[in-house]
N, C-alpha and C positions, 0 to 999 in steps of 0.2 A: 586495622581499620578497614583496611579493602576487604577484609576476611567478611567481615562484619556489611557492610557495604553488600557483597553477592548477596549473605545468607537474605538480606531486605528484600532484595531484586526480586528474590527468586519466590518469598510469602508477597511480594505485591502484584505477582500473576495469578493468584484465584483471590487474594483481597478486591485486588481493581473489578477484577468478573463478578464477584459477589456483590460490590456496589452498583455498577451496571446492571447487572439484574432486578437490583430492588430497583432503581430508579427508570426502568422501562417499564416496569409491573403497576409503580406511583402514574407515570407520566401520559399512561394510555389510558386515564382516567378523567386527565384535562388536556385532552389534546387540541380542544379548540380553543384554550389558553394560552397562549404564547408565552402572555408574564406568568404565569405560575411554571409551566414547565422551564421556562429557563432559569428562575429561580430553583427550582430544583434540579437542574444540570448545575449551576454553581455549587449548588453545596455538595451535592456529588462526588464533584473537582474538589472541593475541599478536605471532605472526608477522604478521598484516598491520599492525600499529602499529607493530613495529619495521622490517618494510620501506619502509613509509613512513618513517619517519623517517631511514632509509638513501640515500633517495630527496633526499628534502629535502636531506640535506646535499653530497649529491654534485653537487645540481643549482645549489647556492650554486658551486659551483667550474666546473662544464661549463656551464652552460646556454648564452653566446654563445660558446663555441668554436669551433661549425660555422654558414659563413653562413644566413640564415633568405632564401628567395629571396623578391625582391618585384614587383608588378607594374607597369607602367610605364602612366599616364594621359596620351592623349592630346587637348587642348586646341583645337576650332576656334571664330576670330571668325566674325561675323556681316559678314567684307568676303570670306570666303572660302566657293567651294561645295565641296559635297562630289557625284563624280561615283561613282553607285550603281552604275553596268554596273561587273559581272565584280570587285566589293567582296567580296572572302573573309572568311571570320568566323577574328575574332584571338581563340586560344587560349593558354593560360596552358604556361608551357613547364615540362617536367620529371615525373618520375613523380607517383604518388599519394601515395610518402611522401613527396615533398618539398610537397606541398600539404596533407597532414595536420599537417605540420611549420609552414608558414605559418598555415593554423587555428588552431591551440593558442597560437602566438605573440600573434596579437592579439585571440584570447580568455582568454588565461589571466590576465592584472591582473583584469580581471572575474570572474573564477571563481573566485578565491583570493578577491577583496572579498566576492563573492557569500557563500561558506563562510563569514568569520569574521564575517559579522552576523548571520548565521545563529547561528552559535554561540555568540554574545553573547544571540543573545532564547531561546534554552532553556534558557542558562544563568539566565536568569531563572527560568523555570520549577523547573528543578533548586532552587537556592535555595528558592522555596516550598514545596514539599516537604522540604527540611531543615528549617527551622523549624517546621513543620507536627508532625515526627516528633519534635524536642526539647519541643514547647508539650505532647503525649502525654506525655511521659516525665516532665514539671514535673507534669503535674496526674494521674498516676495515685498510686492509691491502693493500701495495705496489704492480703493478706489475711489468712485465719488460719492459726495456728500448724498446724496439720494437713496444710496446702494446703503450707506452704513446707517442710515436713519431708518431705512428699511428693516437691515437688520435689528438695529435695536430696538423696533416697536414688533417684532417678531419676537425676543429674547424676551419680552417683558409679554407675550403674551402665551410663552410657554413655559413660564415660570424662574426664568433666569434673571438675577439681579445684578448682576454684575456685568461688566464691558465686554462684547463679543468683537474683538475687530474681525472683521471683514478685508480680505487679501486678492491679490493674483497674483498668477507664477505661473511663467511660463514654461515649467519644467515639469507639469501634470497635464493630467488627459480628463479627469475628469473633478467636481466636487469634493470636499474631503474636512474633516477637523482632526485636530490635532493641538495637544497639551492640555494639561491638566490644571497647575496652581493660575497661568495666564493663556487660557484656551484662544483658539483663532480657525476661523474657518478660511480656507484657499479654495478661488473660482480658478482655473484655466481661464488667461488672457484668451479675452475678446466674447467670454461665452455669456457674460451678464446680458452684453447689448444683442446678443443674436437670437436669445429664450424669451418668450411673451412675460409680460409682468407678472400672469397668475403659475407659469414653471420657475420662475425665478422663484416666487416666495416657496412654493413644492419642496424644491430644493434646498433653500436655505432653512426650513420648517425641520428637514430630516436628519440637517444636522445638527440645530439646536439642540433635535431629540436626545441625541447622542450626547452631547454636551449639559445635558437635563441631566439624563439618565447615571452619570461616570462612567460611560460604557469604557472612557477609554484609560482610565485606572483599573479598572475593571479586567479589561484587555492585557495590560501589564502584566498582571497576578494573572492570567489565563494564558500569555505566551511563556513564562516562566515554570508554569507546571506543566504542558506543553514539551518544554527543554526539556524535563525532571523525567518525565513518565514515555521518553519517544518512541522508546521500544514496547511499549503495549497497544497493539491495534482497538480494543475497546475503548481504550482512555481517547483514543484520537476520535474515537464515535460521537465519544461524550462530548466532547471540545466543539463538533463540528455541531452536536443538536444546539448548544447553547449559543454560537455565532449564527445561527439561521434563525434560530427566536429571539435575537438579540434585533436583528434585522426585522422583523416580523414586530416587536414592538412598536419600534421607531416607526413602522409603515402606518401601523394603526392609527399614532398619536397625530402626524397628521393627515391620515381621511378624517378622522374627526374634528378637528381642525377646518379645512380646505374643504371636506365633502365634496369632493371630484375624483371617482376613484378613477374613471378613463381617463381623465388627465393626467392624475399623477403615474398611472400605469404609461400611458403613452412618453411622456418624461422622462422615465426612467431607462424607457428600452429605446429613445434617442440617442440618449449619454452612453448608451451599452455598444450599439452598435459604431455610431458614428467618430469615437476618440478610443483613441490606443491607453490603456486603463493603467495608472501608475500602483505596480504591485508593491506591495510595503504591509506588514503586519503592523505597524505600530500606528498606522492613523485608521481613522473610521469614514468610509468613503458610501455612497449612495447605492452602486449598485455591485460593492465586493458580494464574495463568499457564495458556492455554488446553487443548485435549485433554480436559477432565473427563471426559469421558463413557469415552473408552481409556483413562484412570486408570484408574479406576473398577473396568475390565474388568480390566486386570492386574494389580490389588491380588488379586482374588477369585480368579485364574484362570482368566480365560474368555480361549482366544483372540479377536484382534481380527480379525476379516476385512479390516482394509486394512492389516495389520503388513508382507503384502509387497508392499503396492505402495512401490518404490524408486522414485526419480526419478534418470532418464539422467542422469549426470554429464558424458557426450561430447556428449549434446543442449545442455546449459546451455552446456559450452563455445563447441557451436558459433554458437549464438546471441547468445552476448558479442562473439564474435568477427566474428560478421557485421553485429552493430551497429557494432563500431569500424570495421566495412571500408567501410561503407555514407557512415558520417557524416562520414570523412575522403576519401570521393570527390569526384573535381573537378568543378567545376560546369558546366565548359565541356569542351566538348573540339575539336581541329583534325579539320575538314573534308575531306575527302580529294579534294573540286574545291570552285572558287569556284563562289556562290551569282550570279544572274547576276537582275537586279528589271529592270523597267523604266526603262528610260532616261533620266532626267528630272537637272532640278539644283533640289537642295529648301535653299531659302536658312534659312541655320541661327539658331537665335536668340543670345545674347551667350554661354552654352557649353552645350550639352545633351548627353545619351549620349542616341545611337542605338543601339536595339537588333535585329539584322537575322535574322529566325526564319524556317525551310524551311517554317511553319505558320499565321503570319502575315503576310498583306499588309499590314498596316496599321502603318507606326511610330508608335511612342511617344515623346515624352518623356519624362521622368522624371518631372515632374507628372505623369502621367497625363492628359494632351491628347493629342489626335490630329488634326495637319496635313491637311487638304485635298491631293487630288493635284496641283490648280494651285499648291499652295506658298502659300497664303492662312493667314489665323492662327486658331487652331487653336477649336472651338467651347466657349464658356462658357458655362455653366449651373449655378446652383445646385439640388444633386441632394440629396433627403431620400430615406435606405432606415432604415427603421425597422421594428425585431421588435417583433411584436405582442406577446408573451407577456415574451419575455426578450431580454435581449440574450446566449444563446450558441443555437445550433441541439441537439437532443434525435435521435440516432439512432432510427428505428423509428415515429418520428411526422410530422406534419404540423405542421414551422412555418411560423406565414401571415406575410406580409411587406407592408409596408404601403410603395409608391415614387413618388414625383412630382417634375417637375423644372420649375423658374421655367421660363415662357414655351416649355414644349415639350408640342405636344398627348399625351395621351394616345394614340393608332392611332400614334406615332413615338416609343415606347419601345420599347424591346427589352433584354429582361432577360435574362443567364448567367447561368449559375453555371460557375465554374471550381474543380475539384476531383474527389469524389467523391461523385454524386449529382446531382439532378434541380431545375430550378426550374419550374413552371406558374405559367396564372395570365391576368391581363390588366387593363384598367380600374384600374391602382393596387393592386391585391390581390392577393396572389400568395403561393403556398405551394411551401416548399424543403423537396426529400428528400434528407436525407446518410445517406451507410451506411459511413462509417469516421471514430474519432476522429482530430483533427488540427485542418485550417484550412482553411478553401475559401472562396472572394472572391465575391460577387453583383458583378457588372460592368451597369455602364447605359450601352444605346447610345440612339443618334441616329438613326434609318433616314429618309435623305434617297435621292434620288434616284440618285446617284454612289455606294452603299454605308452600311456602318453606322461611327456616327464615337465612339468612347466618350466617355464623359461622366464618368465616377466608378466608384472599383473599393472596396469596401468589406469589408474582411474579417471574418468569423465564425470563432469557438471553437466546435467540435464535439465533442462530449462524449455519452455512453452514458448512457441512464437511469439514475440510483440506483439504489442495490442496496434492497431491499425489506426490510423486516422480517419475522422469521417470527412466526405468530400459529395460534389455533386457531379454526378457524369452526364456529359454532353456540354452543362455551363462550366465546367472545371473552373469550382472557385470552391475555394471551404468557407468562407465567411465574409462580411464587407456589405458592397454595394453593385446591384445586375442593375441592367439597363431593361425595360419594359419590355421590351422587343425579344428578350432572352428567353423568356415564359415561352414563347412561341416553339422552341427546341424542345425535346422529348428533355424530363428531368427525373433522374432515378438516383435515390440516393445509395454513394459507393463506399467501401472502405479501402483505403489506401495505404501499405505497405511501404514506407520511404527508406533506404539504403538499405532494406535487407537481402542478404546475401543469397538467400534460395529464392527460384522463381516459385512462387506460390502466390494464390489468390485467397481471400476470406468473403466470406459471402454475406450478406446483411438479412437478418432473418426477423428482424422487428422495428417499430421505431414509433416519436410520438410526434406529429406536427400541429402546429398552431398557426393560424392564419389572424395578424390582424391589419382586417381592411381600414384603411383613411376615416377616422368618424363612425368606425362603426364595433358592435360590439367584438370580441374573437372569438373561433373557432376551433375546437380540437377535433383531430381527428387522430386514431390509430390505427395503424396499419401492421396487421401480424405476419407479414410476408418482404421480402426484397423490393416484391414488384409495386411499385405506386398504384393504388386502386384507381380507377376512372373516375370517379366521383368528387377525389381530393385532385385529380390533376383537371379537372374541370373549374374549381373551386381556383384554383392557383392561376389556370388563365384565365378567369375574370378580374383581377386585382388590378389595380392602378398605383400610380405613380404616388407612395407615398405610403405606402403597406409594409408592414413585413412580416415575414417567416420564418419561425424559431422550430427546430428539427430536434428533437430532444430525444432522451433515452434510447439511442442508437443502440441496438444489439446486433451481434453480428457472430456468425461461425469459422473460424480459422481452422486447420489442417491439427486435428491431433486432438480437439478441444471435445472434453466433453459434452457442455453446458454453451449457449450463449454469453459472450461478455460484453459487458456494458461499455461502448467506448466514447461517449458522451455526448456532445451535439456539435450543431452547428446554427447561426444565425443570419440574415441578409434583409436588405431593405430596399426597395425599388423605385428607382428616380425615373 
C-alpha cells in the first residue's frame, strides 16, 4: 500500500499542475467575478482529490503489470585484476522513461511513508485547533437583548432562517463565526459598545455572509485537502485564490447590503490594526487571509495597480514539466568510444565500485580513499572540517571554515569545494563562497609529490539568507499605533535581520503605500526605490490623528539574491 501511495504522490505533481493551469486560463476570463472564480477554485480542489483517488485505485490493479527494468552488479575478488586499457563506461540500458520508471519504483515505499507521517503530525496540529475552537464556544458568553434582536432581523434579512446566537469571549481579538449544524457568531468583550450602530451591523452582515454562504463547511473539506495535497506548492495557490474570493464575496454581499463602502472599509482596517487577531483555521473571521491592503482597495473602489498582473499559465507549465524531465534523467549515459587510462593492474580490495570519469584521474573507492598509482593502500587520516558559525553555508556571505588532519602538515592540505562557488584560505582557516541553493562538498587532499590523494569529502546544505522583516527606521516600530508627533521624524522604510548570525544588511528596493486620511477617500502611492519620495513624505505629514498607513508589497535585496523578494508589509494608525 505505501508502494502504491508514492507511485499517486508522485502522478499528482503534473495532475495538480495540469488542473492549475486549466483553471488559471478559465479564471482570467472572470476575474472580476469573485463568485464564479471561486467556485471554480473549488472544483479545482475537487478534481485533483478525486483524481487522485482515481489514481490510487487504478494503480492497486496496474502497477506490476509492466516490467520495472533493473540493473545488473558486477562483483570482483581481491585474487582477481582488473586491466583499465580500453575499459568503456557501462551505462544503464533503455530510454529516460524507463529510468524515471526504475526511480519511482524504488522511491515510492518511501514517499507514500514519507506523506503519511506527515499527515499524522498535522493532524495533530489540526486537532488542537478543534479543541481550541470548541473550549471558545464552552466559555463564550450572553449578550443583550438589543444585540441578539439585531442580529436576528440581520439573519432574516440575509436569508438565514434559522437562530443565529450572538456571543462574546474574551479570549478573541476580533469578529468571527463558527459551526455548522448550530452556527454562532463571537464579538470580543466590550467591542459591541465601543463600534457605532452602523460598524456593528457591517460586521455582523459579514458574518452572516459566511454563515449564508457554508463558507465554513466548506472550509472543512478545504483544510482537509489542504492536509492531503501539502506538499504541492500549486495546490497551496489554489487553496489561497479560493480563501481571498471567499472573502471578496462575503465583502460584496454586504456593500450591497449597507451601501457604505468607506465604512465598511474603515471598519475593517480598525479590527486589523487595533486587536491582536485570534489565528485559527477552522472559524471564519472579518479580516483573516492575506491581500488586506487590495481588500481594502476594492471595497472602496480604487483600482489596484497589480489587478493585471496575471501569471503565465504555459510558463508554470512549463516548468513543472521541466522539473519532472530533469529529475527522472539518467545518471549515466553510454559513451560513444572507450575511455582508454593508463596501463596498469590496480589490485582490488574484497569488492569495491570503481568509478572511471573523462575528468578525473584519480579513482575512488566508495569510502572515499584514493589508491596510490603503485597499487599501495590507500592514505588514512583523520580529517576534522568544521563551520565556524554554522553548520549549513549562507549564500552572499563569507563562511570561514576551520580544517586539520592527524599527522598531515599543514603546506599538504589542499582544500575544494565541489559545487557552485569558491573555497580560499590556507593555515587551517579558510572561507567558502556558494551562489546557489542546494549541496556542495569541501573535499581535503594530500599534495605528495606523485599528485593530490583525497582524504575526506564533507558535505554542506546551502541555503539563502532569511528573508527579513519589514520595519520603519527612525520610528522603529513595525506595526501598531505612532503618536502624531512621530511624522515629524525622517521615515524610511527598512528591512530587519533579527538573530542572524552574519552582519549583513538587505536593502529595500521597492514598496506599495496607502494613505487613508480620517473621512476621506485613500491614496496609493508607489515607490520604486528604498528612498521615500518627497511627495508621499509630504503626503504622510499632512495626516491627523486618526489616519492610517498600510505599507504593502515590501521588496527588498539581501546579499546573494538574485531577484527582489517580497517580504510583505506593515500597518500603523495615528492617534
Amino acid at each position: 500500500m505505501m508502494t502504491i501511495l508514492g507511485w499517486t504522490l508522485v502522478h499528482s505533481l503534473w495532475q495538480i499542475a495540469l488542473i492549475y493551469v486549466i483553471f488559471k486560463v478559465i479564471s482570467s476570463l472572470f476575474k472580476e467575478k469573485s463568485a464564479i472564480v471561486y467556485q471554480l477554485a473549488c472544483t479545482a480542489m475537487c478534481l485533483c482529490l478525486g483524481w487522485s483517488i482515481l489514481t490510487f485505485m487504478d494503480m492497486t490493479d496496474t502497477l506490476y503489470d509492466e516490467p520495472i527494468p533493473t540493473t545488473t552488479a558486477v562483483e570482483i575478488s581481491n585474487d582477481e585484476y582488473l586491466e583499465t586499457s580500453g575499459l568503456p563506461v557501462i551505462a544503464s540500458e533503455g530510454i529516460w522513461y524507463e529510468n524515471a520508471l526504475d526511480w519511482v519504483h524504488k522511491s515510492s515505499f518511501f514517499l507514500g511513508f514519507l506523506w503519511l507521517a506527515t499527515v499524522l503530525v498535522l493532524l495533530i496540529r489540526y486537532f488542537g485547533g478543534y479543541f481550541l475552537v470548541r473550549r471558545l464556544r464552552n466559555r463564550a458568553l450572553a449578550v443583550g437583548e438589543d444585540f441578539q434582536d439585531l442580529c436576528d432581523r440581520l439573519a432574516n434579512q440575509v436569508g438565514i432562517h434559522q437562530h443565529i446566537a450572538l456571543l462574546e469571549s474574551a479570549d478573541i481579538g476580533e469578529p468571527m463565526a463558527l459551526g455548522f449544524l448550530k452556527p454562532i457568531i463571537l464579538f470580543p468583550v466590550g467591542l459591541l459598545t465601543r463600534l457605532t450602530p452602523a460598524q456593528v451591523e457591517a460586521l455582523l452582515l459579514h458574518e452572516l455572509a459566511h454563515i449564508h454562504r457554508f463558507d465554513y463547511l466548506i472550509n472543512l473539506a478545504q483544510m482537509l485537502m489542504d492536509l492531503l495535497f501539502f506538499y504541492h506548492p500549486l495546490f497551496w495557490l489554489l487553496s489561497k485564490e479560493a480563501r481571498i474570493r471567499r472573502e471578496y464575496c462575503c465583502d460584496d454581499l454586504v456593500i450591497r447590503l449597507i451601501n457604505d463602502r468607506l465604512l465598511y472599509a474603515r471598519t475593517l482596517t480598525e479590527i486589523k490594526i487595533n486587536f491582536i487577531h485570534f489565528q485559527n483555521q477552522f472559524v471564519m473571521t472579518a479580516t483573516s487571509n492575506g491581500h488586506f491592503t487590495q481588500r481594502m482597495m476594492r471595497i472602496v473602489g480604487t483600482p489596484d495597480p497589480h489587478a493585471n498582473k496575471q501569471t503565465n499559465p504555459w510558463l508554470i507549465l512549463l516548468i513543472v514539466l521541466g522539473f519532472m524531465t530533469t529529475a527522472f534523467e539518467p545518471a549515466t549515459q553510454e559513451a560513444p568510444n572507450p575511455i582508454h587510462v593508463e596501463a596498469a593492474l590496480i589490485p582490488m580490495m574484497d569488492t569495491i565500485e570503481i568509478e572511471v570519469s573523462t575528468t578525473d584521474s584519480i579513482p575512488r573507492n566508495k569510502n572515499g580513499a584514493t589508491p596510490d598509482k603503485a597499487g599501495s593502500k590507500a592514505l588514512q587520516n583523520a580529517v576534522a572540517v568544521e563551520a565556524v558559525n554554522m553548520n549549513v553555508m549562507y549564500i552572499g556571505v563569507d563562511n570561514p571554515l576551520r580544517i586539520a588532519a592527524a599527522n598531515v602538515p599543514m603546506n599538504e592540505i589542499v582544500v575544494k569545494l565541489v559545487g557552485d562557488g569558491q573555497v580560499t584560505g590556507e593555515q587551517g582557516n579558510y572561507t567558502a563562497q556558494v551562489k546557489m541553493p542546494g549541496t556542495v562538498t569541501i573535499e581535503v587532499y594530500r599534495r605528495l609529490k606523485d599528485g593530490d590523494y583525497l582524504m575526506s569529502a564533507t558535505p554542506f546544505r546551502v541555503k539563502r539568507i532569511p528573508d527579513p522583516k519589514p520595519g520603519l527606521n527612525g520610528l522603529n516600530i513595525k506595526t501598531g499605533i505612532i503618536n502624531v508627533d512621530s511624522l515629524k521624524n525622517p521615515m524610511e522604510v527598512a528591512l530587519i535581520l533579527e538573530n542572524f548570525i552574519f552582519d549583513v544588511a538587505c536593502e529595500v528596493t521597492s514598496y506599495e503605500i496607502t494613505i487613508l486620511p480620517k473621512r476621506q477617500d485613500p491614496i496609493t502611492y508607489y515607490n520604486n526605490s528604498g528612498k521615500m519620495r518627497e511627495d508621499i513624505k509630504a503626503a504622510i505629514a499632512g495626516l491627523g490623528v486618526g489616519s492610517v498607513i498600510c505599507i504593502d508589497d515590501i521588496k527588498g535585496l539581501c546579499p546573494g539574491d538574485a531577484a527582489p523578494r517580497n517580504v510583505g508589509g506593515i500597518a500603523f494608525k495615528i492617534k
